[in-house]
Steps between C-alpha positions, in 0.01 A plus 500: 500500500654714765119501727505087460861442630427739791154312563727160499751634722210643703377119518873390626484747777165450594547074510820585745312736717223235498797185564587775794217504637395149485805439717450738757132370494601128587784611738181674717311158478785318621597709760111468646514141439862441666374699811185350493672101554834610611537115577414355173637157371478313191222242517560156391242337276299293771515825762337672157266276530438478835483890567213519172308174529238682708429772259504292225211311646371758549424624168489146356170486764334848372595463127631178382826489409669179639707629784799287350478676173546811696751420703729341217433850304662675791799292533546506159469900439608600793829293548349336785449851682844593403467763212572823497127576429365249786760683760416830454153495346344235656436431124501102469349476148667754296137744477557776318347856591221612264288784473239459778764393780549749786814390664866524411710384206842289515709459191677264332605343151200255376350475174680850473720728654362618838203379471264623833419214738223581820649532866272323724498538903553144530485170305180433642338781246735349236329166493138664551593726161612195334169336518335846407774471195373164390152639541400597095387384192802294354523292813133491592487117378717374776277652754271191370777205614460355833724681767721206554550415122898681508589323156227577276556884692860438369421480166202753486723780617781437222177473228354824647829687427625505842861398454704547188723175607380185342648309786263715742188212592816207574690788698176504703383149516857402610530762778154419628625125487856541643387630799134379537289834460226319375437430856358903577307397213095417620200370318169656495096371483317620167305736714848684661612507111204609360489793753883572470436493095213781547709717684803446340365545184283809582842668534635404238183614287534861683888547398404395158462885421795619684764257399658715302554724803559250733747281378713754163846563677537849510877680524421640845260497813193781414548613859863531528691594100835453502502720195337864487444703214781823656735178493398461112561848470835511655607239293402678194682842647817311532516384144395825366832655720692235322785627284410470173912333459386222708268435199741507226555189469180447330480780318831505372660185261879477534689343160637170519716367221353421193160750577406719186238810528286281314469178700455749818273663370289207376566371819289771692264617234668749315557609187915607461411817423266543882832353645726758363275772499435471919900395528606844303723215265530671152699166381464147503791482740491352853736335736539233743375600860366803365097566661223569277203614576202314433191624584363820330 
């Protein structure tokens, strides 16, 4: 009993060193990023548009996503350019870091706490990595659609598992309507399709066996770990130097009114006689406030 509450105070300390360092990790980021566009304002949602429409054709052109659908994915997860995660990360579609990427790591509360998100240069590798994030097996289907089709892309991405909101396809459909992004959007002969198709789907065929690698979250970036195994072992140090007082109150029961040595001890597994016998009692007689222990 005594090893498992150190090992759970030794988790305690070790998820506030890690909540420490997390911190001091993002301050770093921001600090580069703040320096980097000392001039930075908030974009509205048509200078969104207007500052990504080019890159977003650009991808549509080599892989096939509708440049609309893109470009009403970033104003939707990034806040328009606005997030915290878009500002200092250049990350405009919440990707998170997983086990084969090089770079840097920025957290933040998603699907759990501090979850690790990827720190790009600039938004311009964001939206590249999105289409190489759209590039496997569960989405491979839409890769089939025509370019310009945004709605039935809508749809396919909230089948496919891409959003958990069941509002996601209108969210789309009515950005890419409100403000005319269907107009980035361009058709293609069967022969540019058919050729897009074979490479597009050659790519997806060769991350096939790596998917697990290359799109698992992982807690931290390979190449930079927040957390190191000396930290693990600090943390465990500083339970083990602990006083043993500050773990009395789980070792230790403290009578309340209306207790009896029997409905403690059933209480923690005991028989009455463990309970007196490792509490010295040689009666049946306790009080109110007084501590027993409890574990042998």
């Amino acid at each position: 009993m005594k090893y498992r509450i150190l090992f759970l105070m030794a988790l305690v300390v070790l998820s506030a060193c890690k909540s420490r360092q997390y911190s001091r990790n993002n301050r770093k980021i921001e600090k580069t990023a703040t320096k980097g566009k000392p001039d930075f304002t908030n974009y509205t949602s048509l200078s969104y548009i207007d500052k990504f429409k080019d890159v977003a054709i650009e991808e549509m052109n080599h892989n096939g996503i509708p440049a609309s659908i893109t470009l009403a994915q970033g104003l939707i997860e990034s806040g328009s350019g606005n997030s915290g995660l878009a500002k200092y990360a250049n990350n405009h579609f919440g990707v998170k870091v997983t086990s084969d990427w090089k770079g840097k790591g920025y957290y933040k509360d998603d699907d759990k706490r501090n979850d690790c998100f990827r720190v790009y240069a600039d938004a311009r590798e964001s939206y590249k990595d999105h289409s190489e994030f759209l590039k496997r097996k569960r989405y491979s289907g839409l890769f089939e659609l025509d370019k310009n089709d945004y709605k039935n892309w809508a749809y396919g991405l909230k089948q496919a598992g891409y959003a958990t909101n069941p509002k996601y396809p209108e969210m789309l459909i009515n950005l890419i309507e409100k403000y005319k992004l269907y107009q980035y959007d361009q058709s293609e002969s069967e022969v540019q399709k058919l050729q897009r198709e074979d490479r597009v789907f050659t790519q997806i065929n060769a991350n096939i066996p790596q998917e697990a690698k290359k799109f698992t979250p992982v807690e931290a970036p390979p190449s930079q770990k927040i957390i190191t195994s000396s930290q693990v072992d600090s943390a465990v140090a500083a339970a083990n130097a602990t006083p043993m007082t500050a773990l009395s109150d789980t070792r230790f029961h403290t009578v309340e009114k209306g207790d009896t040595l029997f409905n403690i001890a059933k209480k923690y597994n005991l028989t009455v006689e463990e309970l007196q016998s490792i509490n010295n009692l040689t009666d049946a007689g306790i009080k109110i406030g007084q501590k027993l222990q409890v574990v042998k």
